[in-house]
N, C-alpha and C positions, 0 to 999 in steps of 0.2 A: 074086770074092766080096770084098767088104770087111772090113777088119781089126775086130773090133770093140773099139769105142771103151771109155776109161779110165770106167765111169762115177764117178768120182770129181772126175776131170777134168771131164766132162760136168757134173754138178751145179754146180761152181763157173764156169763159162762161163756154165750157162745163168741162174745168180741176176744176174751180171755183164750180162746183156741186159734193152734195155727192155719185156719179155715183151708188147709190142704187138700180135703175132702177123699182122704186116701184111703179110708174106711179101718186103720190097723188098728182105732179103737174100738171095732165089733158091730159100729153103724154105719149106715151110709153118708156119711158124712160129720161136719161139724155140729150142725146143729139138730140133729136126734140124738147124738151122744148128748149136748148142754141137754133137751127135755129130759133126758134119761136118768140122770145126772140131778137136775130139778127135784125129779119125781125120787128120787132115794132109789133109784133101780140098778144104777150105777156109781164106781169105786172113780176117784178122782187121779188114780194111777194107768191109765189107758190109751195116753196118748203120746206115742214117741217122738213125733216131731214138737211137742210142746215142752219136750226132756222134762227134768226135776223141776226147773224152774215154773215150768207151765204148771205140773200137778203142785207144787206149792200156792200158785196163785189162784189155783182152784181149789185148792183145798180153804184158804182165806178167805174164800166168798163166801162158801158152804161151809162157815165154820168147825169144819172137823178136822183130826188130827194130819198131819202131813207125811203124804208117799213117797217115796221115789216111781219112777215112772216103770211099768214094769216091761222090763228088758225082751220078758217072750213074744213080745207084741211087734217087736222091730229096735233098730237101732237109732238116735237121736243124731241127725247129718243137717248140717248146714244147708242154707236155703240154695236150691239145683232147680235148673230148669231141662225141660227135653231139648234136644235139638236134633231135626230128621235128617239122613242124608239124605240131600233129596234126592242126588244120583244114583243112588239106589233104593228109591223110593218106588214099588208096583201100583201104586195106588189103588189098593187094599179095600181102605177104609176103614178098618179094623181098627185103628190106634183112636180113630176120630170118635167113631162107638164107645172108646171105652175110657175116653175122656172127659170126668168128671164137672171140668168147670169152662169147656168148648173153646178151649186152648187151641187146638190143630183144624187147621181148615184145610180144604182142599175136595171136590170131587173123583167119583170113583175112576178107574185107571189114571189119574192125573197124580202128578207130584202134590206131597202133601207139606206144609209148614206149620211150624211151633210159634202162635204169637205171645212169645218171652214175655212178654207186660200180663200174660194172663197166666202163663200156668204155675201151678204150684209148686212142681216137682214131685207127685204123688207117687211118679212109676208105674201108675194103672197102663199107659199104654204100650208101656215094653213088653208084657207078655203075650200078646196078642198078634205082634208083627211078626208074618211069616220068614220075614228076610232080614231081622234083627237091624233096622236101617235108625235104630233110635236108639242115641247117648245122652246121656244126664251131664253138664255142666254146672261150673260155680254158678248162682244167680241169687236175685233177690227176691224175697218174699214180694208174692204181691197186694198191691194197698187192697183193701175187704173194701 
């Protein structure tokens, strides 16, 4: 059984992550990697959207030595959000499922949209569109 985690500790890890929730550090999400992480279960090198600087500032919390972020995990890219075309959009629902923080709305055969104020930029829902109708843009992170 696992020790449970400091959630004190937990809170400040998990504000410290780019709450992407794109899973490329092994959990589903940001904040079971921070309990993970708490608990001594997990390396402070795991998260590519948080690059060097992030595993630095996690490493600082969790007083231990400092990583670079490890690179097999994914590449460290500027804040992107989705954007659907909707004109070629079948209305699937498939991108909406696999949408981590309920960024894309829309009903099935209907055009679907990205509301940019929500999504991360994770990429979870491009691989699931049958008709590749979704591109990644510059954007900003969104406020937690």
């Amino acid at each position: 059984m696992n020790a449970p985690a400091d959630l004190h500790l937990v809170e400040r890890l998990d504000r410290l992550l780019p709450q992407t929730q794109c899973r490329q550090c092994g959990y589903d999400g940001c904040r079971p990697y921070a309990v993970a992480m708490a608990r001594g279960e997990a390396g402070v090198d795991h998260c590519p959207p948080g690059g060097d600087a992030g595993a630095r500032a996690l490493a600082h919390v969790l007083d231990v030595p400092p990583l670079p972020y490890d690179r097999t995990r994914g590449m460290h890219k500027p804040p992107q959000v989705a954007l659907i075309v909707e004109a070629d959009c079948i209305g699937c629902t498939k991108c909406i499922q696999a949408c981590p923080v309920d960024a894309i709305v829309g009903g099935s055969k209907l055009m679907h949209t990205v509301i940019a104020a929500l999504c991360t930029g994770c990429e979870l829902c491009i691989p699931p569109c049958p008709v590749d109708c979704i591109e990644l843009r510059p954007g900003t992170a969104p406020v937690p």
